[in-house]
CHARMM-style PDB file with segment names, atoms N, HN, CA, C and O in Angstrom:
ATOM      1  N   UNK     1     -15.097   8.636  82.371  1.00  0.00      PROA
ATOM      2  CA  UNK     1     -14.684   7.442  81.662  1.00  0.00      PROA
ATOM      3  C   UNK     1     -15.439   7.399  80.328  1.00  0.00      PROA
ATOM      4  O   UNK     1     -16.651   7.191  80.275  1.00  0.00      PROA
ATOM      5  N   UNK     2     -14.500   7.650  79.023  1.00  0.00      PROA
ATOM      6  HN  UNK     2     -13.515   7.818  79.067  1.00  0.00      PROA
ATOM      7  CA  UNK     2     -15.299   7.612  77.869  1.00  0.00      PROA
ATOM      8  C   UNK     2     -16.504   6.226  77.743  1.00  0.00      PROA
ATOM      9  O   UNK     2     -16.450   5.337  78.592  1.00  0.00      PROA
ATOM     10  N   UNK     3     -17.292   6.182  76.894  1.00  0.00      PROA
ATOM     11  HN  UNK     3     -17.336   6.905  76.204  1.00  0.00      PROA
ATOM     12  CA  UNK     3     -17.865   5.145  76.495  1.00  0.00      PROA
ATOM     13  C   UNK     3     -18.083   4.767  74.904  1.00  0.00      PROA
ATOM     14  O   UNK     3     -18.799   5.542  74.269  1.00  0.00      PROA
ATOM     15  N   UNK     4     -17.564   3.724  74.266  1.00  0.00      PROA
ATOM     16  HN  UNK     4     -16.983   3.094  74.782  1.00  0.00      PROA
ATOM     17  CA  UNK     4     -17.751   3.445  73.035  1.00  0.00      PROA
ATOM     18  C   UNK     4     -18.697   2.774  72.366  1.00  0.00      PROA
ATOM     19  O   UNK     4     -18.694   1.609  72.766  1.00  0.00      PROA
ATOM     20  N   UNK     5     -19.448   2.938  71.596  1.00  0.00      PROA
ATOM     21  HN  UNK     5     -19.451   3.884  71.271  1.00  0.00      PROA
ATOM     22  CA  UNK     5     -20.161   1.642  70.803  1.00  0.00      PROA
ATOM     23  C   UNK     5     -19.719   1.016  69.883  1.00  0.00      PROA
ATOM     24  O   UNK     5     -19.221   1.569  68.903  1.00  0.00      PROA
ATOM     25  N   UNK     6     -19.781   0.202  69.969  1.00  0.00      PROA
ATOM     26  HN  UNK     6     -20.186  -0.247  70.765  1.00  0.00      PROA
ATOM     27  CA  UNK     6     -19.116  -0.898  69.171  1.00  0.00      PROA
ATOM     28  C   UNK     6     -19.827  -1.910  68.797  1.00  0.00      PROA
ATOM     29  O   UNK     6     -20.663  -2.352  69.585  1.00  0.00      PROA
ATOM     30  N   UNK     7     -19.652  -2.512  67.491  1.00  0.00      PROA
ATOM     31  HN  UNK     7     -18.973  -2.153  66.851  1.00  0.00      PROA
ATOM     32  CA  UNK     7     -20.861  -3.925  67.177  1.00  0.00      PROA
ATOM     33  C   UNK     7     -19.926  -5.150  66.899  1.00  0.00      PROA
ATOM     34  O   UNK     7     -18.845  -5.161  66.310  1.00  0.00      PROA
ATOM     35  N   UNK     8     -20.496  -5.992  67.372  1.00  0.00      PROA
ATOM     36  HN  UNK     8     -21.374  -5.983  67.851  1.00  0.00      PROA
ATOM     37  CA  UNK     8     -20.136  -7.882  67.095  1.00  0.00      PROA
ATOM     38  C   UNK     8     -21.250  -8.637  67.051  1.00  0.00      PROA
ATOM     39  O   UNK     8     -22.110  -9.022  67.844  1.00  0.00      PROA
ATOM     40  N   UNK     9     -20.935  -8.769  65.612  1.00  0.00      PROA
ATOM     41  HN  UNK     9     -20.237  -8.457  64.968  1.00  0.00      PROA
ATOM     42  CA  UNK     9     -22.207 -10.102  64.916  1.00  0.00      PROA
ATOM     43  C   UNK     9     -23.341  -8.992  65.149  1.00  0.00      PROA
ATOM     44  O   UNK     9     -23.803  -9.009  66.289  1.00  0.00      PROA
ATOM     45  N   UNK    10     -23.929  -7.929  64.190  1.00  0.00      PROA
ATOM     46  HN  UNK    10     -23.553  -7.915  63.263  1.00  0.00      PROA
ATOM     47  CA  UNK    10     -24.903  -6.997  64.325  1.00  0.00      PROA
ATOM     48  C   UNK    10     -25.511  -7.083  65.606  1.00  0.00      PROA
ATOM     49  O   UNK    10     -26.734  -7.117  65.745  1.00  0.00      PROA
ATOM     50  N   UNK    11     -24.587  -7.123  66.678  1.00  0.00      PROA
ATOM     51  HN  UNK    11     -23.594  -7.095  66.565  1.00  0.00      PROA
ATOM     52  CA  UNK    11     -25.029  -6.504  68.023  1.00  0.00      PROA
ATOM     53  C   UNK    11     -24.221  -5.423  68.722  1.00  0.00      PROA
ATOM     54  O   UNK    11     -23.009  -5.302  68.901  1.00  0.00      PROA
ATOM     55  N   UNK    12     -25.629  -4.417  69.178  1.00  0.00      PROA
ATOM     56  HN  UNK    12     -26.613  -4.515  69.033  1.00  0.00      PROA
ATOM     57  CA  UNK    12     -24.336  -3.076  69.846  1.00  0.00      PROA
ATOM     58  C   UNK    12     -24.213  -3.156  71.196  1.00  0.00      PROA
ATOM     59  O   UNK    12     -25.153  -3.093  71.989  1.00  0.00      PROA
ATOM     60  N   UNK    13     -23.425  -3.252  71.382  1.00  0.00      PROA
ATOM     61  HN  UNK    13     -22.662  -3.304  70.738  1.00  0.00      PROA
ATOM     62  CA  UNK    13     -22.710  -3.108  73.035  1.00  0.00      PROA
ATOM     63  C   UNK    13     -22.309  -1.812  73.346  1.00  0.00      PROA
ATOM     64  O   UNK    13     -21.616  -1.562  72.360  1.00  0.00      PROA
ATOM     65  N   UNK    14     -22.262  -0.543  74.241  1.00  0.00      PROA
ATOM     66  HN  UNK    14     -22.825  -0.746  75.042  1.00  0.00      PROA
ATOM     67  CA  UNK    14     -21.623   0.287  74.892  1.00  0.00      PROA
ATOM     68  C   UNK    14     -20.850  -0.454  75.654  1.00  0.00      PROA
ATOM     69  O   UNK    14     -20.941  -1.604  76.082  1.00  0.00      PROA
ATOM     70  N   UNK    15     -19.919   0.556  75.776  1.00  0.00      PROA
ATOM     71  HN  UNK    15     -19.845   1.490  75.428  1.00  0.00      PROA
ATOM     72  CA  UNK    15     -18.484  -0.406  76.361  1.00  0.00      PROA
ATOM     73  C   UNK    15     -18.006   1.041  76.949  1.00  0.00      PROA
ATOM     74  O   UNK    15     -18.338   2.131  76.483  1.00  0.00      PROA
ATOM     75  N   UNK    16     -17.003   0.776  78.277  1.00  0.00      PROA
ATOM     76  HN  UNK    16     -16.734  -0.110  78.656  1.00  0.00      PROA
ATOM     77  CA  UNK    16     -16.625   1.920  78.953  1.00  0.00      PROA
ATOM     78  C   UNK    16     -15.259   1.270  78.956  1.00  0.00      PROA
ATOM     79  O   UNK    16     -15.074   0.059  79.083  1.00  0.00      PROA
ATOM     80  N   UNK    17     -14.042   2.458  78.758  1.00  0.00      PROA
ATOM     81  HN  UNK    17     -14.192   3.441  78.654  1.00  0.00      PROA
ATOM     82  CA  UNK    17     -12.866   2.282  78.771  1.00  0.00      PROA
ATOM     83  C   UNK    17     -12.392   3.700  79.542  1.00  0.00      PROA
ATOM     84  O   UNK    17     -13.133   4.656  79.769  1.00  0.00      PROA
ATOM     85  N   UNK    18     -10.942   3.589  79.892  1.00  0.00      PROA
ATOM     86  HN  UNK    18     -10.340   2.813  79.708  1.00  0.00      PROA
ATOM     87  CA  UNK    18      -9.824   4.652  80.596  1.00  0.00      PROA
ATOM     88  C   UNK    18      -9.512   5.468  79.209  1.00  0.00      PROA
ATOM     89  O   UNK    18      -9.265   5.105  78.059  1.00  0.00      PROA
ATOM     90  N   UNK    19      -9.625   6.586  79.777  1.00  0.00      PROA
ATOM     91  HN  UNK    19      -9.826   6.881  80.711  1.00  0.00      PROA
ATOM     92  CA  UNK    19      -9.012   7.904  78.607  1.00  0.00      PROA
ATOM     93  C   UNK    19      -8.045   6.955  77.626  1.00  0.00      PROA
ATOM     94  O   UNK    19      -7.294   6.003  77.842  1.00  0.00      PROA
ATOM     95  N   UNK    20      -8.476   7.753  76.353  1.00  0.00      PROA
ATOM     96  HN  UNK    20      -9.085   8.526  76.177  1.00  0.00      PROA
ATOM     97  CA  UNK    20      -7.329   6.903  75.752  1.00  0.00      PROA
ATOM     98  C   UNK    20      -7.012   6.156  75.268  1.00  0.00      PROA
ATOM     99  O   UNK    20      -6.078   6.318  74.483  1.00  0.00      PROA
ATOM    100  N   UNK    21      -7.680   4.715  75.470  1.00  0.00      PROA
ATOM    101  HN  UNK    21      -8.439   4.583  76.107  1.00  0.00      PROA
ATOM    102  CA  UNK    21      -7.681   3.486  75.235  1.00  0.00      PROA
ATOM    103  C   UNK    21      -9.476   2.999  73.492  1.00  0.00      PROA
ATOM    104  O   UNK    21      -9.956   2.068  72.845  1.00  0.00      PROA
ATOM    105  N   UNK    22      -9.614   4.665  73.741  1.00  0.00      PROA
ATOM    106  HN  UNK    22      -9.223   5.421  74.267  1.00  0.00      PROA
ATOM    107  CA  UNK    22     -10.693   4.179  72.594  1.00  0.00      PROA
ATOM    108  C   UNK    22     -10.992   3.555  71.208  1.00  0.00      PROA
ATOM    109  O   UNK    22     -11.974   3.272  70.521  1.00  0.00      PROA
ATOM    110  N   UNK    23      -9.501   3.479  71.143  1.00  0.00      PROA
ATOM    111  HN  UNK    23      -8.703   3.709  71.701  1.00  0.00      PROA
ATOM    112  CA  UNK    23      -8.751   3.260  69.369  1.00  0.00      PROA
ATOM    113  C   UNK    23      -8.266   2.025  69.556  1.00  0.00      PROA
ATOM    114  O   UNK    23      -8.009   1.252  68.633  1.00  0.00      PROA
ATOM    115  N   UNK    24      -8.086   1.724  71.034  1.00  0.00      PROA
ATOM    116  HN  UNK    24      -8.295   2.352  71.783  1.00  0.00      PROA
ATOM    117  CA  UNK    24      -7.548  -0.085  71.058  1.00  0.00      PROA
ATOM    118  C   UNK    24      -8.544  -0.843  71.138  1.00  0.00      PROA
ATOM    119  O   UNK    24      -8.538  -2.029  70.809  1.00  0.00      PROA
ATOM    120  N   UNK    25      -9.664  -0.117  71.663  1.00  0.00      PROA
ATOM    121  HN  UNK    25      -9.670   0.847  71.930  1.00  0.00      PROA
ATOM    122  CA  UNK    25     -10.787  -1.126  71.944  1.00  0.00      PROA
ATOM    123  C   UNK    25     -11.402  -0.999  70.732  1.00  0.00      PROA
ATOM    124  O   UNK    25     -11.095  -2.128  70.350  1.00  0.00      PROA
ATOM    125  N   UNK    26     -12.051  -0.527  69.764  1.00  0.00      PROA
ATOM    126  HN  UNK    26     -12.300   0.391  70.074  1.00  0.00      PROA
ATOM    127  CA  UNK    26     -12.243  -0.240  68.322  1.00  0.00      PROA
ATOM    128  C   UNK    26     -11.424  -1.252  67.644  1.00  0.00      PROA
ATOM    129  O   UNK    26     -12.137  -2.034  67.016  1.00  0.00      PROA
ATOM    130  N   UNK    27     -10.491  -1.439  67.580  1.00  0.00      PROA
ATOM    131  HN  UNK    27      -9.912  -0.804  68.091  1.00  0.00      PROA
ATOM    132  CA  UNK    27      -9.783  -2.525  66.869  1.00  0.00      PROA
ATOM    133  C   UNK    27      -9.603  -3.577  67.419  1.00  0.00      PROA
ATOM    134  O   UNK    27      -9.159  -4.510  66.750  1.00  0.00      PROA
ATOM    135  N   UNK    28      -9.932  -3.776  69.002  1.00  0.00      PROA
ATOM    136  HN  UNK    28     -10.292  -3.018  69.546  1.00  0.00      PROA
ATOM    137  CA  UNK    28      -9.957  -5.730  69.347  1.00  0.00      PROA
ATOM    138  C   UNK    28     -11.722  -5.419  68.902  1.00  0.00      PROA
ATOM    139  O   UNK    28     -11.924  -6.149  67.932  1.00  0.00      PROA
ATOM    140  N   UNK    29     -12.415  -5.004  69.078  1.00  0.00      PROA
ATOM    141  HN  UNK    29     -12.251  -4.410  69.866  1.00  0.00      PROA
ATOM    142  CA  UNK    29     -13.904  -5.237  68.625  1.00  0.00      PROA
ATOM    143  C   UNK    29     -14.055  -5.571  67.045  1.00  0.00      PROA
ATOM    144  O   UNK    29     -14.860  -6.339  66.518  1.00  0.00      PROA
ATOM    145  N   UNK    30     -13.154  -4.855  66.504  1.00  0.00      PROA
ATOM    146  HN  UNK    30     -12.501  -4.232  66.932  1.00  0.00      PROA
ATOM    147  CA  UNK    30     -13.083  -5.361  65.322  1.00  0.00      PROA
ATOM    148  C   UNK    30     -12.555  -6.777  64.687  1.00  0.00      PROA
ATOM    149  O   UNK    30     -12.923  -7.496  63.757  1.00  0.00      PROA
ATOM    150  N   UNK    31     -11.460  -6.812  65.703  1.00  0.00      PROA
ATOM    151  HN  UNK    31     -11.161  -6.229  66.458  1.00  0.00      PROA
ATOM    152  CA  UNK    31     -11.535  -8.373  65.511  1.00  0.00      PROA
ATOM    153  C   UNK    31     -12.299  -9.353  65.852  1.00  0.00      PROA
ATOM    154  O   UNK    31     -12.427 -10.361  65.157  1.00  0.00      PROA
ATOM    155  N   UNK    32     -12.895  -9.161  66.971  1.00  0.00      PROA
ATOM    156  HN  UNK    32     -12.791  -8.343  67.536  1.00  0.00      PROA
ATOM    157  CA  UNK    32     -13.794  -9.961  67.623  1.00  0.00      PROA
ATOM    158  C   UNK    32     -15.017 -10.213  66.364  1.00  0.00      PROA
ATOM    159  O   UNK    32     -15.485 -11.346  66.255  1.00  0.00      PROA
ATOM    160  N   UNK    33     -15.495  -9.104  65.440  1.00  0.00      PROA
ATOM    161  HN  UNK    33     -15.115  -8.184  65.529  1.00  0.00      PROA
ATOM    162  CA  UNK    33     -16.317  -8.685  65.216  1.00  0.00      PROA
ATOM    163  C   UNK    33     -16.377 -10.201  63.684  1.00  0.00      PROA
ATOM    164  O   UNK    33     -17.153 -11.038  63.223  1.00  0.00      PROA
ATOM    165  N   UNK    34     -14.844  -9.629  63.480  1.00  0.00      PROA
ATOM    166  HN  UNK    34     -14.213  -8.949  63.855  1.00  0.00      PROA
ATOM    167  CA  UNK    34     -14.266 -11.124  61.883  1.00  0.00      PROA
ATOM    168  C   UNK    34     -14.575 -12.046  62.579  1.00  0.00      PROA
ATOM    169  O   UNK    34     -15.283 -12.790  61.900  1.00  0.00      PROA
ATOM    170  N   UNK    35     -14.357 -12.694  64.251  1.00  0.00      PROA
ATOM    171  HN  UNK    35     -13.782 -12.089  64.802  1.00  0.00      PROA
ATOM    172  CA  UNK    35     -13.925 -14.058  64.013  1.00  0.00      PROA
ATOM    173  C   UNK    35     -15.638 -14.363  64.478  1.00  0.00      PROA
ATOM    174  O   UNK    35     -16.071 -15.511  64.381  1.00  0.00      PROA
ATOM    175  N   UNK    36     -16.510 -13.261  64.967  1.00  0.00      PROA
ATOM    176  HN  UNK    36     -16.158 -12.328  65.046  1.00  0.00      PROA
ATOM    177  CA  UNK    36     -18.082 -13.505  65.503  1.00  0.00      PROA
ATOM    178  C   UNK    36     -18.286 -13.913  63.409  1.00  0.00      PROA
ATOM    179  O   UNK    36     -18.497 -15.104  63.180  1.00  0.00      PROA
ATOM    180  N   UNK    37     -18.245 -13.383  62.695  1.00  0.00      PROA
ATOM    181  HN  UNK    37     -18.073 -12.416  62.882  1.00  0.00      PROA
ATOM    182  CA  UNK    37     -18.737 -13.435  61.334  1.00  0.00      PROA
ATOM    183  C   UNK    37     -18.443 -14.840  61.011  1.00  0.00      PROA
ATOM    184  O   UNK    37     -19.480 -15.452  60.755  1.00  0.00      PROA
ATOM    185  N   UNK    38     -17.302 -15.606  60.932  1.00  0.00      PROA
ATOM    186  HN  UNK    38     -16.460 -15.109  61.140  1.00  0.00      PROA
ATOM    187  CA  UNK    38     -16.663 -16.923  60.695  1.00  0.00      PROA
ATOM    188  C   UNK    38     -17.603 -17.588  61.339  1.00  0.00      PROA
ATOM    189  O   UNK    38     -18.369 -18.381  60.792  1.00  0.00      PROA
ATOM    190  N   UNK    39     -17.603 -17.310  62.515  1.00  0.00      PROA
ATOM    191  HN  UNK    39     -16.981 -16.666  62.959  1.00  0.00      PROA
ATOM    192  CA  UNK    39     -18.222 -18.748  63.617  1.00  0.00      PROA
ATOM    193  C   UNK    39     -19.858 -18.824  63.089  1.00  0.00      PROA
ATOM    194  O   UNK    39     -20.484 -19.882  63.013  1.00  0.00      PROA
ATOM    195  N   UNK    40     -20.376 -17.558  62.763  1.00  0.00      PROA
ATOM    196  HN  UNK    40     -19.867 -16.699  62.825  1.00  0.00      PROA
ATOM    197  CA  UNK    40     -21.996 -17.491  62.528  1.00  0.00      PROA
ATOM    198  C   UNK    40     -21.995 -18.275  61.093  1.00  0.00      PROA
ATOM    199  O   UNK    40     -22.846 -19.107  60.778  1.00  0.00      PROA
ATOM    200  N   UNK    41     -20.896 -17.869  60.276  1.00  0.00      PROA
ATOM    201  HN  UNK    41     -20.204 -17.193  60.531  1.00  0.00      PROA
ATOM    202  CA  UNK    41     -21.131 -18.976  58.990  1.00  0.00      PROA
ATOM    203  C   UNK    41     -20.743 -20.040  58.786  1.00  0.00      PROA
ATOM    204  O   UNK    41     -20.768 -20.569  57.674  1.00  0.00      PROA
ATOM    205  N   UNK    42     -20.103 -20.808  60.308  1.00  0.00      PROA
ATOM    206  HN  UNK    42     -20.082 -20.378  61.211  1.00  0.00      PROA
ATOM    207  CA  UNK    42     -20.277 -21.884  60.618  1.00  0.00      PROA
ATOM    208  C   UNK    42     -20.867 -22.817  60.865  1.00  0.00      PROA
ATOM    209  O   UNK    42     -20.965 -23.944  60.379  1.00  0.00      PROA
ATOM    210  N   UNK    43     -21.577 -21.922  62.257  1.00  0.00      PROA
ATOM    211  HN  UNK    43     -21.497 -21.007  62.652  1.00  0.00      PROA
ATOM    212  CA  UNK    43     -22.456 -22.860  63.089  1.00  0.00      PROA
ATOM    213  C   UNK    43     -24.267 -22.063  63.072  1.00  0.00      PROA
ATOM    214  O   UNK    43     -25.366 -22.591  63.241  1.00  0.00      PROA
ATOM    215  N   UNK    44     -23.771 -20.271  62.718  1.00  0.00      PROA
ATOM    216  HN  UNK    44     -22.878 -19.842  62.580  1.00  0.00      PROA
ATOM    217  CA  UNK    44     -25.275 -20.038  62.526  1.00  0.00      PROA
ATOM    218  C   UNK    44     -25.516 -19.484  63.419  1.00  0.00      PROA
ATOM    219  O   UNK    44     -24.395 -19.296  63.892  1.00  0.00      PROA
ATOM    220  N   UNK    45     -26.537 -18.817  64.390  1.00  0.00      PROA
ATOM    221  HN  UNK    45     -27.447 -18.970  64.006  1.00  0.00      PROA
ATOM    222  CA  UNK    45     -26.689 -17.807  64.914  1.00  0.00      PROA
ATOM    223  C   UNK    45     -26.657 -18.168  66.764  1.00  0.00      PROA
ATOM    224  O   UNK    45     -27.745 -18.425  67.279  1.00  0.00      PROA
ATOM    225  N   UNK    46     -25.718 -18.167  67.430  1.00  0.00      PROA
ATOM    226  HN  UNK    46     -24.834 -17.958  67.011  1.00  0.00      PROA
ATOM    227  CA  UNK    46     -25.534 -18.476  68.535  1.00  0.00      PROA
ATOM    228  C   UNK    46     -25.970 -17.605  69.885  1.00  0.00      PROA
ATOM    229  O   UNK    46     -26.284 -16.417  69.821  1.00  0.00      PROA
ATOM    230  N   UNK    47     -25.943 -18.279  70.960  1.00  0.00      PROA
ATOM    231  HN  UNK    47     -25.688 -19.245  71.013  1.00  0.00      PROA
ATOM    232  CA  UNK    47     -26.564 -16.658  71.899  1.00  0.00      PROA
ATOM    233  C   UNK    47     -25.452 -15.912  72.511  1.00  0.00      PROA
ATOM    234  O   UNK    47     -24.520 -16.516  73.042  1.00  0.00      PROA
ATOM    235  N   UNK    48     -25.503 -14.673  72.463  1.00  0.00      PROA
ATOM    236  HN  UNK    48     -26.260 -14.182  72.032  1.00  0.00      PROA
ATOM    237  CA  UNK    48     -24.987 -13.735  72.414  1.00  0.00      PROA
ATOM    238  C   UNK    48     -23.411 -14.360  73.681  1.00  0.00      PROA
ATOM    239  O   UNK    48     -22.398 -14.881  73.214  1.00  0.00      PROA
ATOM    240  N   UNK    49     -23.538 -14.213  74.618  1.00  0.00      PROA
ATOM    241  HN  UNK    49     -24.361 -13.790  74.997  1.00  0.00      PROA
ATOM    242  CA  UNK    49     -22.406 -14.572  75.612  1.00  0.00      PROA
ATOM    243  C   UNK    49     -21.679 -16.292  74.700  1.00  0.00      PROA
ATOM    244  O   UNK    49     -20.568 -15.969  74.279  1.00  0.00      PROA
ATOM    245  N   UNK    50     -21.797 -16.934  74.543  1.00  0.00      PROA
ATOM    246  HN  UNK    50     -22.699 -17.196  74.885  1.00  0.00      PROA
ATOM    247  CA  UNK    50     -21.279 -18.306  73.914  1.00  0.00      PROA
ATOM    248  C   UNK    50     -20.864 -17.673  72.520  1.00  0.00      PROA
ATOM    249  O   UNK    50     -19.943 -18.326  72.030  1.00  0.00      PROA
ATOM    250  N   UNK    51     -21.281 -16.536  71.677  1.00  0.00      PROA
ATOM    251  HN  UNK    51     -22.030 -16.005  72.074  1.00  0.00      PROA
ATOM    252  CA  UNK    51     -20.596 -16.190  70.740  1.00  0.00      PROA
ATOM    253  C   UNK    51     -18.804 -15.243  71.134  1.00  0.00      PROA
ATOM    254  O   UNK    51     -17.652 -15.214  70.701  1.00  0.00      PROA
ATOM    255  N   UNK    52     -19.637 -14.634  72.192  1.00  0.00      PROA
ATOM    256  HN  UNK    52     -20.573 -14.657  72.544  1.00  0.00      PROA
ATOM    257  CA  UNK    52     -18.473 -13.813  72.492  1.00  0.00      PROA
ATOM    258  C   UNK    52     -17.128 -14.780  72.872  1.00  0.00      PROA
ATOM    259  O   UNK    52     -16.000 -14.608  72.409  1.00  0.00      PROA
ATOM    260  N   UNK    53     -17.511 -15.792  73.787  1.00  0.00      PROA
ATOM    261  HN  UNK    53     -18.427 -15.932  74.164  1.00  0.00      PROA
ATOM    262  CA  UNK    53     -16.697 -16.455  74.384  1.00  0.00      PROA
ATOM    263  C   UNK    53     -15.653 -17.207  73.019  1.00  0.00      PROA
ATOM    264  O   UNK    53     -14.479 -17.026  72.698  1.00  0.00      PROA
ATOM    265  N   UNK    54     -16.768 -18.109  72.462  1.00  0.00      PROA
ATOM    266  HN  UNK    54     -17.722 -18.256  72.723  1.00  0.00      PROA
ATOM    267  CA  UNK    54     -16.050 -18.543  70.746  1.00  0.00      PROA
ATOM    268  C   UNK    54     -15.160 -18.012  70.167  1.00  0.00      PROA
ATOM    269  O   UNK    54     -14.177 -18.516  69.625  1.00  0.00      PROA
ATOM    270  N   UNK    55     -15.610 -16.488  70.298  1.00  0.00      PROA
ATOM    271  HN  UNK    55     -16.409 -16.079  70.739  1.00  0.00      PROA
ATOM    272  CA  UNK    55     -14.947 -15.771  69.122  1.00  0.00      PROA
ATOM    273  C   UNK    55     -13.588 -14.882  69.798  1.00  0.00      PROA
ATOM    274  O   UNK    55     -13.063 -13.950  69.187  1.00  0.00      PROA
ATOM    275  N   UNK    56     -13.248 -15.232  70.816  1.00  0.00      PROA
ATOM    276  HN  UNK    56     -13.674 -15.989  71.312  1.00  0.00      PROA
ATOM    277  CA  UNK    56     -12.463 -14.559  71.962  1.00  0.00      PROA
ATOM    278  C   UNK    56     -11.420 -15.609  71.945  1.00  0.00      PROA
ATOM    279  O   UNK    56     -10.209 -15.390  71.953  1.00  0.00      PROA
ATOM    280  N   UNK    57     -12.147 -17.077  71.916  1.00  0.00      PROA
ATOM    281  HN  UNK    57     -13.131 -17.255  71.910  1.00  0.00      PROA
ATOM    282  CA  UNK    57     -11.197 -18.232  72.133  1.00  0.00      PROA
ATOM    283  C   UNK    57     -10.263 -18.550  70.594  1.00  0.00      PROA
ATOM    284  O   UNK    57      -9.126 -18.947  70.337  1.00  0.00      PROA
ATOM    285  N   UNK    58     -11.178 -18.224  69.991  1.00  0.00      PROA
ATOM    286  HN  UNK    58     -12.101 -17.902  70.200  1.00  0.00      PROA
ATOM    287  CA  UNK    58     -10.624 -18.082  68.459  1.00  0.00      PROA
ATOM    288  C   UNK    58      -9.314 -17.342  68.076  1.00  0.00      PROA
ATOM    289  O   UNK    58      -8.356 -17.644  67.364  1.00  0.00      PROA
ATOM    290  N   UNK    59      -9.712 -16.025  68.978  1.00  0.00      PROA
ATOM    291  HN  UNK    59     -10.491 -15.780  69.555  1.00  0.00      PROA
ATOM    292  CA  UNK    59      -8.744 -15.135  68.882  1.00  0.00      PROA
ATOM    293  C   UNK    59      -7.442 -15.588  69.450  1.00  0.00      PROA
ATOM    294  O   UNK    59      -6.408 -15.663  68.787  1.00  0.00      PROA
ATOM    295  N   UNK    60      -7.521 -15.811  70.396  1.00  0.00      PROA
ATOM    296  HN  UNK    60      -8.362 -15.750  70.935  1.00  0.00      PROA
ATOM    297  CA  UNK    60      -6.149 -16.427  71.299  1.00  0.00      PROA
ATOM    298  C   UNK    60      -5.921 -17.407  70.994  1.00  0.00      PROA
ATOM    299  O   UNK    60      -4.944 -17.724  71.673  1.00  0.00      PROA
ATOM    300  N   UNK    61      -6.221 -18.333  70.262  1.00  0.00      PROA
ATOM    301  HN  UNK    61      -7.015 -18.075  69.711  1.00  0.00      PROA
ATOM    302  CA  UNK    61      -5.250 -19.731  69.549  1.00  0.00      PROA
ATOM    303  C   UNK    61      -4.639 -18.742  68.585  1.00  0.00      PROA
ATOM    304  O   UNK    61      -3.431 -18.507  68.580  1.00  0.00      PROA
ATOM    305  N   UNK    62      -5.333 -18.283  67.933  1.00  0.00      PROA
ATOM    306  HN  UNK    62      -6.315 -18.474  67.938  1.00  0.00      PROA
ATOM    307  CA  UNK    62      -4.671 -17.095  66.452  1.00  0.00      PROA
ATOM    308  C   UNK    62      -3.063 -16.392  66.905  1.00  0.00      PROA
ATOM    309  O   UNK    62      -1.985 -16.478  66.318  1.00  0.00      PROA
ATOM    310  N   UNK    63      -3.445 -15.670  68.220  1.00  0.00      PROA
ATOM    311  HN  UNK    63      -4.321 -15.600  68.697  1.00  0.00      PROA
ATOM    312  CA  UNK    63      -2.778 -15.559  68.394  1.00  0.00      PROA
ATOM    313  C   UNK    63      -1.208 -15.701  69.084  1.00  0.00      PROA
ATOM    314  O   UNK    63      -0.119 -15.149  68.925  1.00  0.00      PROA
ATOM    315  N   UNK    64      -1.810 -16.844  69.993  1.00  0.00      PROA
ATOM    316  HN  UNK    64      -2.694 -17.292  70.122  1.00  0.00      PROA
ATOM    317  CA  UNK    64      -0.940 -17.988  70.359  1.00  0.00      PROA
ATOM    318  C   UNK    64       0.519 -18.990  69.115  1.00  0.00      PROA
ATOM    319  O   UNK    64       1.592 -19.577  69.254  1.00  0.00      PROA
ATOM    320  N   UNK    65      -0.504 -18.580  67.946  1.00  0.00      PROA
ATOM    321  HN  UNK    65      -1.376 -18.104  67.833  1.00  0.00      PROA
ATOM    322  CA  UNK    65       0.520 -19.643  67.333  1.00  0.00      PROA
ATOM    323  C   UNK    65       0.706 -18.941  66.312  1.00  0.00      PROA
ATOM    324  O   UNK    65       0.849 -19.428  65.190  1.00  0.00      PROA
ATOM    325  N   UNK    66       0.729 -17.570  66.596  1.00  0.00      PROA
ATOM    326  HN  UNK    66       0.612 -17.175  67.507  1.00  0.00      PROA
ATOM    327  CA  UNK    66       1.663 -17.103  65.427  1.00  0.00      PROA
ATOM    328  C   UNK    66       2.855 -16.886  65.256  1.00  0.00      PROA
ATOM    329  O   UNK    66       3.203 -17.755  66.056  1.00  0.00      PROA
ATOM    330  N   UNK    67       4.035 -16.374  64.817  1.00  0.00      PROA
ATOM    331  HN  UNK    67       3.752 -15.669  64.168  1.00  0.00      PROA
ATOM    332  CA  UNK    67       5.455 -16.776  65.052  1.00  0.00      PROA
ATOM    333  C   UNK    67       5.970 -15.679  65.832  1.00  0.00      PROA
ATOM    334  O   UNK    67       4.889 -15.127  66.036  1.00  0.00      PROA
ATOM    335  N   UNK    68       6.654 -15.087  66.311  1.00  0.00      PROA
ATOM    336  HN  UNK    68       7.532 -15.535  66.145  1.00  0.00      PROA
ATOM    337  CA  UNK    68       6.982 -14.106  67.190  1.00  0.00      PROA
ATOM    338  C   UNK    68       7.302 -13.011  66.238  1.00  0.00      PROA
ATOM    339  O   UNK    68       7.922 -13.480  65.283  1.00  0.00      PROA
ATOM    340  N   UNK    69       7.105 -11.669  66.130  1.00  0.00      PROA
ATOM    341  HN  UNK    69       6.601 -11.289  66.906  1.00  0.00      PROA
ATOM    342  CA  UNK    69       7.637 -10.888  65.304  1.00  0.00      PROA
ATOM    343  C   UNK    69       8.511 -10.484  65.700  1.00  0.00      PROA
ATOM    344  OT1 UNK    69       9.180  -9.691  65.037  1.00  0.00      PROA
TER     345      UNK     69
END
C-alpha cells in the first residue's frame, strides 16, 4: 500500500492509500490545504484535528452548492 506525504497548514501527515489513488489524494490535500490557509487567516492557529475537521466542512458546503456541471 503506497504511502504519501502530504502537508495542511505546514503540517506533514503520511497518509496510506490503494495503488493508484496517489494523484487523487495529492489534490483533495491540496484542497484541504487552501481552505486550512483561509480558516488560519481567520481565526489563527487552531489544533490540528478541529482544523482538519473546519477545513473538510468548508469543503463540502463548497461543494454542495455548486451548480451541477
Amino acid at each position: 500500500m503506497p504511502e504519501v506525504t502530504i502537508e495542511i497548514d505546514g503540517r506533514t501527515f503520511e497518509v496510506a492509500c490503494q495503488e493508484g489513488e496517489e494523484s487523487y489524494l495529492r489534490f483533495a490535500a491540496k484542497l484541504l490545504d487552501e481552505e486550512a490557509a483561509v480558516l488560519s487567516a481567520q481565526v489563527g492557529r487552531v489544533p490540528e484535528a478541529r482544523m482538519l475537521l473546519m477545513a473538510g466542512a468548508r469543503l463540502r458546503t463548497i461543494h454542495h452548492t455548486l451548480p451541477p456541471a
